[in-house]
Every structure is written in structure tokens, then in C-alpha cells.
N, C-alpha and C positions, 0 to 999 in steps of 0.2 A: 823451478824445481826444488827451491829451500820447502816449498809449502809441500810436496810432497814428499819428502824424505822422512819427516817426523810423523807423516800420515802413514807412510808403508811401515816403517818400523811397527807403528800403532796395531797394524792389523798384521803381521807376521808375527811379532811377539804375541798377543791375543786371543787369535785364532787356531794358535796353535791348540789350544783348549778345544775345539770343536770334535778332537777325533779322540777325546774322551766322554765317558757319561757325563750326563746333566750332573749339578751341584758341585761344579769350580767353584775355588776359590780364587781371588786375582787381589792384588793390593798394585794400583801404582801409587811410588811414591816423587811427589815432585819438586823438587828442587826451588826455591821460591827466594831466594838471596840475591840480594841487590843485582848481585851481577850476571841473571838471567837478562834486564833490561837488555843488555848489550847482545846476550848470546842470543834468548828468544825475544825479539820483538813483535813475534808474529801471534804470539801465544799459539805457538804447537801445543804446545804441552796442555790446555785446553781441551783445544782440536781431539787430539788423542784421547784423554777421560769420553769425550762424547761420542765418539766413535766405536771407541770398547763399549761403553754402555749399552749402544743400541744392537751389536752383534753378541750381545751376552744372551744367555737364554730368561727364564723368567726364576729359573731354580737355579742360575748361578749366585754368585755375591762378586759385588765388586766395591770396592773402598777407595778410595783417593784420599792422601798423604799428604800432606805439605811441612816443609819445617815449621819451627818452632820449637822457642824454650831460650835458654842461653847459651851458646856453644860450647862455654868449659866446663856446665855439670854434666858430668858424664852418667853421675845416678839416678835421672833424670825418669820418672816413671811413661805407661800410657798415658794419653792425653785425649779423649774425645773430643773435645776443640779443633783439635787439629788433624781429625777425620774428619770424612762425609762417606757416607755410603748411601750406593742406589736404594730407589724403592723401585722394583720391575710398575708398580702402579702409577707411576708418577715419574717417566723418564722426564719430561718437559721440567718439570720443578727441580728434577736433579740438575740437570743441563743449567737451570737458572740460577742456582745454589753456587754451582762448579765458578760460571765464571767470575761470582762476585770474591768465591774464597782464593782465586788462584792470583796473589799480587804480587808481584816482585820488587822487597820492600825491606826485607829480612837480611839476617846472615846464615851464616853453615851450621845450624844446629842438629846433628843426627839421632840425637840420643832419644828423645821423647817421640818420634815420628817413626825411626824404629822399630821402637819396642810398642809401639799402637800398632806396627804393619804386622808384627809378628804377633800379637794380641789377637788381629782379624784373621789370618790365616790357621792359628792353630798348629797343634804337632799331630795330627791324626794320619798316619800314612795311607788313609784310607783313602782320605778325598785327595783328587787333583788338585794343586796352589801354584802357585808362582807370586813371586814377587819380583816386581821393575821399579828401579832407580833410575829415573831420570835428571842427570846432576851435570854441573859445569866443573866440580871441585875435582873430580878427579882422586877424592879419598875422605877417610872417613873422621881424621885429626883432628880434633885431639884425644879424640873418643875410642881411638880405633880397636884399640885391645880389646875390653870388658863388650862393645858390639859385634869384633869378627868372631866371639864365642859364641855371641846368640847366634847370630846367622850360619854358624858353623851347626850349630843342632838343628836350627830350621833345616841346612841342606840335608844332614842326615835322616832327618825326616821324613824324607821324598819330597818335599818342596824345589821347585826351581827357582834358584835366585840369580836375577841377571842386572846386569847394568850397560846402559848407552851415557856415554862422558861426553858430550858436546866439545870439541878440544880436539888438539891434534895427537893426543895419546890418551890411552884410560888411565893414565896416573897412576896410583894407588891400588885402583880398583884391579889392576893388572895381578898384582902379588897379593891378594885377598883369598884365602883359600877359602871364605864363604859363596865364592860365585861363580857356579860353572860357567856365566859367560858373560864378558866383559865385549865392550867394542866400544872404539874413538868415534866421533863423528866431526870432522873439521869443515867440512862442506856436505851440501845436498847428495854427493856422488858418492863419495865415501859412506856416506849415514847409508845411504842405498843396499851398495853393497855390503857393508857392514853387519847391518838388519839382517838380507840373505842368508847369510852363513848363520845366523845366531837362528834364524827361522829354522832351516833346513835340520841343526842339530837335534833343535828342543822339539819340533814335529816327528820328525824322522823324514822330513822329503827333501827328497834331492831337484825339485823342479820350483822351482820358484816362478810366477809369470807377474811381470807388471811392467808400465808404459807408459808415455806421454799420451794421449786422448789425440790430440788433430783429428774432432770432429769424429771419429771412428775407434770402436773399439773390437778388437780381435781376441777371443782367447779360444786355450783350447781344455777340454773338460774331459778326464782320465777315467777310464773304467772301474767300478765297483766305487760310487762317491754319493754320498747321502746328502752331503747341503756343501753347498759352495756359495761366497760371499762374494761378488765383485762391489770394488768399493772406487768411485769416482771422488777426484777431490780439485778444486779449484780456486786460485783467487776471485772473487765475486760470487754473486749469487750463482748456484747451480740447479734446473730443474730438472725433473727427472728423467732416466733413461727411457729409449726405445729400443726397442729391438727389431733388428730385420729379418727378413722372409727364408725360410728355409734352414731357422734352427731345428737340431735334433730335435729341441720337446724337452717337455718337464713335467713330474708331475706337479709341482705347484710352482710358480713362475710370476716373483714380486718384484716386479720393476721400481718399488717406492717404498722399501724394507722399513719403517719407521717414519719415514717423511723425510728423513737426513738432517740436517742442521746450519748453523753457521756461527762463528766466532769470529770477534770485532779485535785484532791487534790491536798494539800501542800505536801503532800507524796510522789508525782509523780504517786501515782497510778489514772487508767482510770476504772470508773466508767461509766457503760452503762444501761439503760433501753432501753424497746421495748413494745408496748404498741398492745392491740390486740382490736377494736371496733366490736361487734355485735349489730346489729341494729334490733328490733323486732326477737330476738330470739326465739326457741322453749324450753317451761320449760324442767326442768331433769337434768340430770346428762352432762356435758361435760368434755372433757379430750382433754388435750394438752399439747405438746412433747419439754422441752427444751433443747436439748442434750451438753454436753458438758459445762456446768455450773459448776460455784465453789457450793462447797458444802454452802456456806452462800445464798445463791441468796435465792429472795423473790421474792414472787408476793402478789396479793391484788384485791380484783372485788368489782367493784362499779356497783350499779343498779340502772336507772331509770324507775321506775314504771307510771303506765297510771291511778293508782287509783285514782278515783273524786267522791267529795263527792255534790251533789246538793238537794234542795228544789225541793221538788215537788207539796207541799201545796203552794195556793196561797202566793201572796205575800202581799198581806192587808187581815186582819183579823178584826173580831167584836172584842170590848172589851168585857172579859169572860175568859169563859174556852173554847178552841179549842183543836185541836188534827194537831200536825207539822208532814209533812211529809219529808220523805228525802230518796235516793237511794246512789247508791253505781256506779256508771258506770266510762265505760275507756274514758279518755279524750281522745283516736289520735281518735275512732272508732264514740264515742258520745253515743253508744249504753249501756241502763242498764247492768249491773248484776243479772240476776235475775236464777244463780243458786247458790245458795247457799256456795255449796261444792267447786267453786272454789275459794274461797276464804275462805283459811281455820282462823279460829279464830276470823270473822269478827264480831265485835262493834261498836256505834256507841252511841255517846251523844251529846246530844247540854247544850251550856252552854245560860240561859235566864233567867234577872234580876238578877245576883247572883246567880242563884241552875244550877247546874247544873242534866239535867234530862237526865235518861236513856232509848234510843229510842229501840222497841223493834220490834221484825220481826215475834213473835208466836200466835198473834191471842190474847191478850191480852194489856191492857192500852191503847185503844183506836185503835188499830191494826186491820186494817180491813179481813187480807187475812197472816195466817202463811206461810212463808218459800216462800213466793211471792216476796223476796229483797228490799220488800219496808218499811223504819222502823220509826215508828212511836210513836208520844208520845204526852201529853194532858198536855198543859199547862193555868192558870186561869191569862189572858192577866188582868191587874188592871193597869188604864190609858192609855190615849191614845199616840199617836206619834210612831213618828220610834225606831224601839231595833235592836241593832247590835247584831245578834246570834256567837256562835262559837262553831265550829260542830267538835268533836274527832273522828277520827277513828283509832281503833284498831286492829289488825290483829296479827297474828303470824311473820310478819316480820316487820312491820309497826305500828310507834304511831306518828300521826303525827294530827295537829289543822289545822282548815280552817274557813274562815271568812265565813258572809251571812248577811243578814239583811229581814226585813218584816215591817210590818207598822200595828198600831192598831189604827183603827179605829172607832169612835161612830154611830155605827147601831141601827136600828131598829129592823131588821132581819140579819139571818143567813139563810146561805143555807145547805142541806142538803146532799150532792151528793150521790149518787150508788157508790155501792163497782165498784171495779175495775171488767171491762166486756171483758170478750174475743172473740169476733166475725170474721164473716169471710167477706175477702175483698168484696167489690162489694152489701152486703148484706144488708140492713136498721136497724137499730139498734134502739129499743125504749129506750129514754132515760127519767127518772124520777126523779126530783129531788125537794126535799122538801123544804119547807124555815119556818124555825121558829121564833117567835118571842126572841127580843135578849134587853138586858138593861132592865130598871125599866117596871114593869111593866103594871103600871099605864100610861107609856106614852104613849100617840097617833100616831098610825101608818099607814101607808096606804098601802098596801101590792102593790108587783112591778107589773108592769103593764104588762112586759115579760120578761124572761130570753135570751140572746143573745149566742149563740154556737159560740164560736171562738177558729179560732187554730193558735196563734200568733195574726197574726192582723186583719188574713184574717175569716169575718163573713164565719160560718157554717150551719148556721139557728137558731129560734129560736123554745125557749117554750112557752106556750099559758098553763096558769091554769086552771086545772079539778076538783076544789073544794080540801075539805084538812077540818079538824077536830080541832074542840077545839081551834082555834084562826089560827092554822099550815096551812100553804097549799101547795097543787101539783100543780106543773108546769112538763108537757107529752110536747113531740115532735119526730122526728126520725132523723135519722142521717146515711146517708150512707159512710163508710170510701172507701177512693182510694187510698191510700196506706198502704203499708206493716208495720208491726213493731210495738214497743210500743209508743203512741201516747199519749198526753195531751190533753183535752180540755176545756178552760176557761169558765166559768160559770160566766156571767156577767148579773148583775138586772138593768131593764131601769125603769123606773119611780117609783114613790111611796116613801116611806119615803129611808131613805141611808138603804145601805142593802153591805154588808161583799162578795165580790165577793169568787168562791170557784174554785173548777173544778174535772175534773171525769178524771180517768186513762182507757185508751182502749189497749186492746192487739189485734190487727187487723193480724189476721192469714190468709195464704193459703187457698184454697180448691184443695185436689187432689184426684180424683176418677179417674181408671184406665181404667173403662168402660167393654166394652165386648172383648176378645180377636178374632182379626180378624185372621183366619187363615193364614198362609206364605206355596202357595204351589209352587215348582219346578216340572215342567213336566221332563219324563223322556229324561238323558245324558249320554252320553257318551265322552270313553276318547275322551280328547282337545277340547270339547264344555263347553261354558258358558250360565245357566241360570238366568233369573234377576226374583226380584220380591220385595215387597213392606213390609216393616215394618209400621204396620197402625193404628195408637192410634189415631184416628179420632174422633172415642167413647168417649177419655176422658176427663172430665172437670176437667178444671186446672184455679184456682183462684191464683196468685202469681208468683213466679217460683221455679222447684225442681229437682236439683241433682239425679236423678235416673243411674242405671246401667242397660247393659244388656250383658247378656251371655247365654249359650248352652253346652248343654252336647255331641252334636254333633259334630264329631271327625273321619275321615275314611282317613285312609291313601290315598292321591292321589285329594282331594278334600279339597277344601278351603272358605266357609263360610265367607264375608264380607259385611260390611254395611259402607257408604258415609256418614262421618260426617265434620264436618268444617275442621277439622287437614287432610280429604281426605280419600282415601279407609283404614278402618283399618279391622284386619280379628275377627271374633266374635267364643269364643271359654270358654274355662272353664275362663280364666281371663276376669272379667267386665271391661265393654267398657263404657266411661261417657255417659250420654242421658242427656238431657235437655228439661225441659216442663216447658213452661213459658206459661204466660197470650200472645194472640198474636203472639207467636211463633210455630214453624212446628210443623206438627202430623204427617211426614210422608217421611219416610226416604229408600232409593233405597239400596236392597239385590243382593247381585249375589252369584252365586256359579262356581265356576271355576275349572273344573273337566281338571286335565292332564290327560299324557296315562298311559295305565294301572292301572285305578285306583280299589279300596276295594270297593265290590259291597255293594248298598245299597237297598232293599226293601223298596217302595211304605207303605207298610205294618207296617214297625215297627214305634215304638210311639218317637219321635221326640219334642222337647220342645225349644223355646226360652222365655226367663225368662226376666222379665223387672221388678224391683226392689228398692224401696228409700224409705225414711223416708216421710211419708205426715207431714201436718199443727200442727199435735199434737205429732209428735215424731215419731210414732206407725210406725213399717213397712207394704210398702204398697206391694203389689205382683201380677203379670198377667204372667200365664202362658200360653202361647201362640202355639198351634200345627204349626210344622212344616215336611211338606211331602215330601221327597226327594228321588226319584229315581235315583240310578246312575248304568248304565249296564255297567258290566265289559267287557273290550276286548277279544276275544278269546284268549286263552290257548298261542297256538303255536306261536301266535304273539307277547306278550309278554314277554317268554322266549325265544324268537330264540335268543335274544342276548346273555344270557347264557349260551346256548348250544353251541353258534360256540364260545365263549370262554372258552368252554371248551373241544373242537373240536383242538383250535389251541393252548391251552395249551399243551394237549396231545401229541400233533404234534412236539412241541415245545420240550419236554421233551424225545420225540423219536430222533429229529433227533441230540440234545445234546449230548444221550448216543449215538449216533451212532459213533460220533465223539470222544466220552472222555472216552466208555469203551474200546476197544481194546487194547492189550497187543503190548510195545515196546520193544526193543532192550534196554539193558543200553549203556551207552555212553561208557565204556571204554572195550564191549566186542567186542572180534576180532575171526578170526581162522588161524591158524599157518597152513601152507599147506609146504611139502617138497616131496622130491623124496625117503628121506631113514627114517628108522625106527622111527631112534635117533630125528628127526627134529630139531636139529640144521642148517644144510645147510638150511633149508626150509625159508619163508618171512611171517611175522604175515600180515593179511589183518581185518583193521576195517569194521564191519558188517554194524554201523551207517555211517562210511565216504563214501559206498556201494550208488550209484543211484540206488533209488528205493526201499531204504530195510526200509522205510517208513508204517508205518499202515496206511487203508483206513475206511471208510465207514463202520463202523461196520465187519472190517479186522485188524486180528491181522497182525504186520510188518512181513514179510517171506525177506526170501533171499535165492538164488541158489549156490547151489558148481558145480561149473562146472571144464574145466582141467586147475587147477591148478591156478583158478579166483573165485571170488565172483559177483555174477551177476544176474540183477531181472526178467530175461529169465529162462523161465523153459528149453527151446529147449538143448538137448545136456546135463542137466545135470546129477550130480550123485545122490543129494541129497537134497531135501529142508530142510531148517531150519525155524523154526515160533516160535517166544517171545510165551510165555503163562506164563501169570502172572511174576512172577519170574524166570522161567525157561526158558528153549531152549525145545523145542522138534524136533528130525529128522526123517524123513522117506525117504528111496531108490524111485528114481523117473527113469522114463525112462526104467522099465525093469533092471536097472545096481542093481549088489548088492554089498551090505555094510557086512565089519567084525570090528569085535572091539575087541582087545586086554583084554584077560582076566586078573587078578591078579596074574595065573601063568607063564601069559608069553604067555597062549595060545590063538585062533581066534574063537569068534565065528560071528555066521551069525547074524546080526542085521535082525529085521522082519518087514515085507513088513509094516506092519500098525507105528502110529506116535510111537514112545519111547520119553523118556527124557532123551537128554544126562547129562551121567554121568562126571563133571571134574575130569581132570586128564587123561582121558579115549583117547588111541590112535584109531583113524577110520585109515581101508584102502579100498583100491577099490577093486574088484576080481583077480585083476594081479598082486597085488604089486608094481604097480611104483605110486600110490598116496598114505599119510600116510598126516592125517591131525588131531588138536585136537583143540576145542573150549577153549578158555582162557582169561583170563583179563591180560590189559596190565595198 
């Protein structure tokens, strides 16, 4: 865990940058004196330069530091020597640059390295900076004076200046009013934790996630977050991550962010990270596979979030009491927040004149509309000129400040605006807006002459006064919006005494009515005809544009159901099909039905539905159930099984004439019949049955063979006796009229009979004369 401590500091310090615009500025500086040997062996400090480099963007800058000079000149200027700075074209040479210059060799010289970190950084409080000191000293002596002033203007600056003391205290660095954030690190647990807190200050998050690896890695990824870094880091080589099945999604998803790297300690051991970028991820749960890792390996996720905090109330006010407005939206998208829920634990204060006041979102302290995302609070403006505000937002993962400013100005009047109005696109909106009198009362006023409608710069119309009570008065007009979404519109007073410009919040919605359902009929088909026909939302009036689906329950084996959309024919069935209904766009989309052979009859008759589907203007689901008529005549019978049938015609066929071939009974190979002229058959000559032409089975024939005088032969003509395999046995039957005896177990003859027998082995045959004597046998 040493190796990962100085790697998660790396990328909490670092990344903290990411949830600002491009073109940081970053200096580390590294500590490079003998008595790093002892404290880093591992060359973290390395590790770290190559890790920042590669999560930099390509329009950040980043520098790396090292001591040098002599430690007691304190007037010791820049030194380019003892920089390096990235070239985004050329990480690979930086990386190789890095490790030659970073030696631990030196002593505690801070003076020239310094005043080079603050040289690269600049006083511009425009761009993002920070500088990191990474040291074992623990302070900055003997230099400390004439450098805590420079670092003292750099903080004033808006630069962040921090410092990690390897040590069991931050020394020096402690009582340094240059550095908003100091921390010890005496072991891997502590740096951990340490890092943490210095993370969560300088970002603004309250969530920090990082871990040991064992093979697996879990995190989880927070709503409204434009790029997040997980970063793996290990003793030994590390290759790259996988990811498992059933992440949210991303829209870009770089499992090999750079290639990663690896750094060689004084130990000789090689030290590797690998870094994984998700760009607009999907919140939840993600998991990812690092196999084959030492059991110490770490990882660590950093997140860039899109939260912004903006004024919505004008930006000149009456002197008084007013009511600020402010919302909560994603900076890539520009678009409010205005659910609640997804932003869980959300808060919000501004800080003005010294109080800081708490803006609220429930319909009370000047709150025009609860759980509307817009939150607001009532402050009593006393004097005029510009107030720098400073707006907190707080959330469950998030605590983080942001700047703003407004202007209070000496009116006559104040305006009065309309709560916030929801209307729909295209539609004239009456807008009322009151103007009261504002400051002493006694002074003289002359009430404005017209209100002017603007949205941005561009005139919307004006209002025209309709009288108004007790000094107050109305100003009516209307206003048709042409675009979609939540809109601003500036409230500007032309003549008459000075008067507090204001403005009115619009939610300019959709209109989607689905209209009357046009029937979709198919005349009657048959197998291998196609009929076409018309999906036809001509009826409905669509103000905006909307996401809609459509689908059917309709489903018949043999027939196919599609509709022509941009992506080309898709088929329309229980899964929904996207539709799209815009302002100006189609109402009317080409159906076919495409019936192969033999298809599942369909009746005329039965009730048929295509379904067309989406959220209208207000959330609410919108629904048109649409009849759909389909006849489809099935093919006759015969014609559609005959294939069937003659497969199973020529199976059977098949199956016949197999056994015709493979059930019939053979001869064994080594049976023969011994034939001689006398009893005993010794003189006589064994004759093979199988070495026999012809003693072969046929065709659903078992093998036979002939005895004829004193031969084996597959002529019946002349013989004495056929012989035919059955199963395992022989059977013989007398042919030609001749007849057969066979030697009983006394010695004596009987007549063999005219139909088949089985011969018995052992058993001598002879002919009716006695000069043949033959007997079946194995050889």
C-alpha cells in the first residue's frame, strides 16, 4: 500500500483540476535531497509527474520542479535547468526526461525552484493553478521569510498552494500562511487519508472512492459527471483493464487512457499504473476486472461533475429588500435541473454583505414555486453599487463555492414579475407585470413609460400600462414563445424615473394530441404476396417534437408486419419501434405485410391493434390505439405438406432398403465344410463357405451356399444340399430330390427331413449311397 498512497495523493491533488475549464496550470515541485533515498525508495514522486501528465488534458501545462542551487542564497532567481515541462506531443519523451532528472542526490535548496514554480504558474487569476510540494523537510529554512511572501501573493492570486511532508508532522509547512493545505504523511494509511481531505477541500467533494484491487474493481459513478478517471496502480507490470457485463454505458469508454506507464525504484523494482477514462458516463454501479495483480495494488476514481450554479434574478437590483434567484443546471448541456431528486442532498447559499443567507426551494422566504429547482432568498440591498456574491452548493457528494456578482441600484420603482408560467410552444402568453414604488417615499416619480420584452438582446415586445392601485401599477402585453425549454425573459423599464429591471421565468412546453385513430387495413393475401398500407397520424397536433413508440400484438406464423422508417424497413411486433413527431415533420409512414408460403390463417374478423405510445408535454402517457384488418388465406392442405409427406415417403424408403441390405444373416468368416469319401474324414479337404463365389447374402437374402459332388457352389443345379446363415446358425435342407442321413450319437443314420433343420456341430452328414460323408466345422 506504500505504492499506492503517493499514487492516490497524485490523482486527488491533480484531478482535482478536471472540474475546471481546459488550460490549468499545475507545477509539481519535488523534493530531490539526499534524504528522499531513505523516505522515497520507491520513486513515487516519479510515479506521480507521470500519472498527472497523462490525466492532463492537451491545453493544460504542467511543470515539474526539482531542487536545486545552494540552500543559503536565498536570492537565488528562476532556473530552467531545474524545470521540465510537458509537451502534450510527446508524453513518452516527457516520461523519459522525468525519470532521468528526478535523483536523490541534492540538499533543501527552495529558493531557485520556487521562484521557477511561481515563474510557470503566473499571477493571472484567471486561469486555474495550483502548486504541490512534495518534501521530507517539513519547511522552507533558511529561506523561509523572503519565499512565504512570494507564495503568499501567489495564494492571493487564486492559485492553490499545497504541500504532502512525508513525516510524521508537516513541520513548518503547518504555520506557513502561503498554503491552504498542508498534510503529514508518516505511512501509506495516513498519506491515504491525508490526501482525502486535502482532495475533498480543493475539489469541493465530499466522496472520495479508492481501494485495494484483489482482482476486482467496484465503483460507483454520481450523476451529472462529464469524465471520470479510474486510475490502477501496482508493484509490477500492470496490463490493462476489462470491464464487466452490465455497466451503465458511456459515451466514450477508454479502458487504456494513454497506454499507462511504469517506473523502476532505487529497489530495482518496476512499478506500473494504467489508467481507464469514461467520458459522460451512465450513474451506478460499475465493475472492472484486473487479473493477475499483486495483492497490494490500488486503484482510486476521480469525478468530474457538470454542476453549475447560476443567477436567474436580474443582475441590477433596487436598493431594499429583493428576493435572489439561482438554479442548479449541467454546464456541457446549459439546461436547468429542475428535478429535484436527481440531485440528491442539494443546498444552496449565497453569501451577501457578510451573512451569509439560505436560499430555499419550498415555497417559503420569498420562494415563488416549491420543488420548481429554482431557489431563492430575500435580501435588504442598503446602498448602492456592485456586491460580489458567493453562492455554496451543497449536495451529498459535493461542497463546493462559486462566484457571481449584481449591481444595486437607486430606483424609483421595482418591478414586479409573474411567478414562473408554463405554456405551450406556438401559443400567446399574457404577461403581467407590476411595478411598485421603491426608496423614500416622498420622492418624486414618474412611472415608466413601457416595459420592453427581451430575451438576451434580442427585443420580444413590449408592455403598455393598464392602470394599478395605490401609487403601484400594471403593465399587460403577450408574448408568443418559438422555442422549446426553460426560457428567461428580461423585464426592462423605458422612461420615467430609474426603475430596477427584473424578468419572468417561462417553461415553454410541447403540445401532443394523437388525434383520431385512422384505421390500417390489408386486403386479403395469400402465401408469397405482399400488401402495403399507410400508418396515418395526420389528425395529430404536435407542438415540439416527441419520442413516441409503436408496436402490435399481431404475430402469425408466416407473415411479417413492417413499417419504413429512417434506419429502413424494420418489422413491427411486441418490441417498440422509435416514432418521431416533430413540429413540421412526417405523419405518415408506408406498412407492408409480407406473407410467405404457407402461412397461419388470419381472419378479416378478429380485433387487431397497432399501438402508438410516448410521454406528451407534461410527462403523462399519451396512447392511440389504432385498428388493424388483416386477412391472410392459407394455402391448401396438400400443398403445403406434400413436402412432408414425400419426406417421409423417402425416409421410409430409405429405412427399407437399409434393412434390406444390413438385416440378412452371413456365414462367419472362419466356417467351412470338410467333405471326404470315408466316414472318419480324415482323407477328405475342409472347403471355406465364405472363400465360396457367391456364398454372399442379397437383398434381403440371407448368404446360402450349395453342396454339390464333393464342391461347394452357389448353383443349385446337381446339388445334394443347401446350406443358409440364420442368425447364428447354419440351417440344411436336401435339394434336388437327393436325400441326406446324419449320424446319430450311437453310431447310428437317420434320414434328415425334407424341410430346413439346423445343423448340429460335431454331426457327420452322408449322401443315400455312402460315398459322400461331409460335416460343417470351424477352422
Amino acid at each position: 500500500m506504500r505504492r499506492s498512497a503517493l499514487f492516490l495523493a497524485s490523482l486527488w491533488l491533480f484531478l482535482a483540476g478536471p472540474a475546471e475549464a481546459a488550460g490549468r496550470r499545475v507545477v509539481v515541485l519535488i523534493d530531490t535531497s539526499g534524504s528522499m533515498v531513505q523516505s522515497d525508495p520507491q520513486r513515487y514522486t516519479v510515479q506521480l509527474a507521470q500519472i498527472v501528465a497523462d490525466l492532463l488534458d492537451d491545453s493544460d501545462e504542467l511543470t515539474v520542479v526539482r531542487l536545486g542551487g545552494l540552500s543559503f542564497i536565498c536570492w537565488a532567481g528562476p532556473s530552467s535547468s531545474l524545470s521540465l515541462r510537458l509537451d502534450p506531443g510527446n508524453r513518452a519523451g516527457f516520461k523519459g526526461q522525468l525519470d532521468r532528472m528526478i535523483v536523490y542526490d541534492g540538499d533543501n535548496s527552495f529558493a531557485a525552484p520556487i521562484r521557477s514554480a511561481i515563474q510557470a504558474l503566473g499571477l493571472d487569476p484567471g486561469k486555474k493553478r495550483m502548486l504541490l510540494m512534495i518534501a521530507d523537510s517539513g519547511g522552507l529554512a533558511p529561506c523561509e521569510g523572503p519565499l512565504t511572501s512570494e507564495l503568499v501573493k501567489l495564494h492571493k492570486s487564486g492559485a492553490v498552494v499545497a504541500a504532502v511532508n512525508i513525516g510524521s508532522s508537516t513541520g513548518a509547512f503547518e504555520q506557513n500562511p502561503a498554503f491552504d493545505l498542508t498534510t503529514p504523511a508518516q505511512n501509506p494509511k495516513e498519506l491515504v487519508g491525508a490526501v482525502a481531505e486535502v482532495y475533498q477541500r480543493f475539489l469541493g467533494a465530499r466522496k472520495v472512492q479508492t481501494g485495494s484491487v484483489q482482482g476486482n474493481i467496484e465503483i460507483e459513478i454520481d450523476p451529472f459527471v462529464r469524465e471520470a478517471f479510474l486510475v490502477a496502480s501496482a508493484d509490477g507490470s500492470i496490463g490493462r483493464l476489462e470491464q464487466d457485463g452490465g455497466n451503465p454505458g458511456a459515451a466514450v469508454l477508454d479502458l487504456d487512457h494513454r497506454g499507462g506507464g511504469q517506473t523502476v525504484g532505487l529497489d530495482g523494482a518496476v512499478r506500473g499504473y494504467r489508467i481507464v477514462r469514461l467520458t459522460r458516463p451512465g450513474p451506478g454501479r460499475w465493475r472492472f476486472r484486473a487479473p493477475d495483480l499483486s495483492a497490494d495494488a490500488a486503484w482510486v476514481l476521480v469525478q468530474e461533475d457538470t454542476l453549475g450554479v447560476r443567477l436567474v434574478s436580474p443582475g441590477k437590483v433596487a436598493e431594499g429588500a429583493n428576493v435572489l434567484e439561482a438554479e442548479l443546471y449541467d454546464k456541457e448541456t446549459g439546461q436547468p435541473v429542475r428535478d429535484p431528486t436527481k440531485v440528491p442532498g442539494a443546498s444552496l447559499s449565497i453569501q451577501v454583505d457578510g451573512q451569509e443567507v439560505t436560499m430555499r426551494d419550498d415555497g417559503s422566504g420569498g420562494d415563488r414555486a416549491p420543488g420548481d429547482g429554482i431557489f431563492s432568498a430575500t435580501h435588504d440591498f442598503q446602498g448602492t453599487g456592485k456586491r460580489d456574491l458567493s453562492m455554496r452548493l451543497r449536495t451529498r457528494t459535493i461542497d463546493r463555492v462559486l462566484s457571481a456578482d449584481l449591481e444595486v441600484m437607486d430606483a424609483g420603482w421595482r418591478l414586479v414579475p409573474p411567478p414562473a408560467i408554463r405554456t405551450e410552444l406556438g401559443t400567446p402568453v399574457q404577461l403581467k407585470v407590476g411595478v411598485e414604488p421603491a426608496g423614500s417615499p416622498f420622492a418624486p416619480r414618474v412611472p415608466p413609460e413601457r416595459i420592453d420584452v427581451k430575451k438576451g438582446s434580442v427585443p420580444q415586445g413590449e408592455l403598455r400600462g393598464v392602470g394599478g392601485e395605490g401609487g403601484s401599477r400594471v403593465y399587460q402585453g403577450s408574448w408568443t414563445p418559438s422555442e422549446l425549454g426553460p426560457q428567461s425573459l428580461d423585464l426592462v423599464p423605458v422612461g420615467g424615473s430609474p426603475a430596477a429591471p427584473a424578468s419572468v421565468r417561462m417553461e415553454v412546453m410541447g403540445k401532443l394530441d394523437l388525434g383520431r385513430p385512422a384505421p390500417v387495413r390489408f386486403g386479403p393475401l395469400h402465401g408469397g404476396e405482399e400488401g402495403a398500407a399507410t400508418l396515418d397520424l395526420s389528425s395529430a397536433e404536435v407542438k415540439g417534437h416527441f419520442d413516441l413508440e409503436v408496436a402490435t400484438a399481431f404475430d402469425r406464423p408466416g407473415s411479417e408486419l413492417e413499417m419504413e422508417t429512417p434506419a429502413g424497413w424494420t418489422t413491427l411486433g411486441s418490441k417498440p419501434v422509435p416514432l418521431r413527431l416533430e413540429t413540421g415533420g412526417p405523419r405518415r409512414w408506408p406498412l407492408r405485410l409480407r406473407v410467405g408460403s404457407c402461412p397461419a390463417a388470419c381472419k378479416s374478423s378478429e380485433l387487431q391493434r397497432l399501438v402508438v405510445s410516448g410521454p406528451g408535454a407534461d410527462g403523462r402517457q399519451r396512447t392511440l390505439e389504432i385498428p388493424l384488418t388483416v386477412e391472410v388465406i392459407p394455402d391448401p392442405w396438400l400443398q403445403c405438406w406434400w413436402p412432408v409427406l414425400a419426406a417421409i415417403v423417402l425416409a421410409a424408403l430409405a429405412v427399407f432398403v437399409i434393412h434390406g441390405f444390413w438385416s440378412p444373416s452371413r456365414f462367419p468368416a472362419r466356417l467351412g465344410v470338410q467333405i471326404s469319401q470315408e466316414i472318419g474324414l480324415n482323407e477328405g479337404f475342409f472347403h471355406s463357405i465364405r472363400g465360396t463365389r457367391g456364398s454372399g447374402s442379397g437383398f434381403y437374402r440371407d448368404a446360402l451356399i450349395y453342396l454339390g459332388d464333393f464342391q461347394l457352389t452357389s448353383k443349385p443345379g446337381g446339388a445334394l444340399a443347401r446350406l443358409r446363415a440364420h442368425r447364428n446358425q447354419v440351417r440344411i435342407r436336401p435339394v434336388n430330390g437327393m436325400t441326406l442321413w446324419r449320424q446319430t450319437p450311437d453310431g447310428d443314420w437317420d434320414q434328415v427331413p425334407a424341410e430346413e433343420t439346423t445343423v448340429r456341430s460335431g454331426v457327420v452328414y452322408r449322401d443315400d449311397h455312402g460315398t459322400l460323408f461331409f460335416e460343417i466345422r470351424n477352422r
